[in-house]
N, C-alpha and C positions, 0 to 999 in steps of 0.2 A: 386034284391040285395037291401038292408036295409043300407044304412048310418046314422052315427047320426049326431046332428047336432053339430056343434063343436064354444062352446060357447069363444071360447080364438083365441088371435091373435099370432102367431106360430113367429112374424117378432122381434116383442119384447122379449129381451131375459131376465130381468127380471120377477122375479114372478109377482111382484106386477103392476107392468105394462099389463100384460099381461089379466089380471082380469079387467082392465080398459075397459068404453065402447069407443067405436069409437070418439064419440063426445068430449070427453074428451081428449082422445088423442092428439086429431086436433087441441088444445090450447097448448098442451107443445114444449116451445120453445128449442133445443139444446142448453147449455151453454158450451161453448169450457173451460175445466179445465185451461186455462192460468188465465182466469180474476179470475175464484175464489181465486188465492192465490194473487191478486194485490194489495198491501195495499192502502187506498186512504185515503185521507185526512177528510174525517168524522171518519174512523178508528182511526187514530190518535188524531182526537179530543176527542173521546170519554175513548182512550187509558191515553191523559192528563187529565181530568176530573174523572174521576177514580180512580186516583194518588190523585189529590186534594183535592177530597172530602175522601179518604180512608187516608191520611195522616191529614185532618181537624179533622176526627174523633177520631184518635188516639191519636191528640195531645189535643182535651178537653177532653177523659176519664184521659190523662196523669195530667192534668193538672186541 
């Protein structure tokens, strides 16, 4: 009996994961969807700065 050799990992259910080598794998950390939507305070700083300088700009074309 002839098997092939079966170049993908069956555990990973996306595609693009799945095409990944082992070694590679072995570095992806699980990030729990809670923290991605946390807002943290470099957010907001960058959220203020953004305001600032996008309101700086508008008031010297205004002006």
């Amino acid at each position: 009996m002839r098997r092939s050799l079966v170049l993908t990992d069956e555990s990973a259910r996306h595609w693009f994961r799945r095409l990944l080598p082992p070694h590679v794998k072995a570095e992806l950390i699980p990030i729990p969807a809670e923290s991605l939507w946390r807002l943290t305070m470099a957010d907001m700083r960058g959220v203020a700065s953004t305001y600032v300088a996008t309101t700086a700009a508008v008031l010297a074309f205004i002006l």
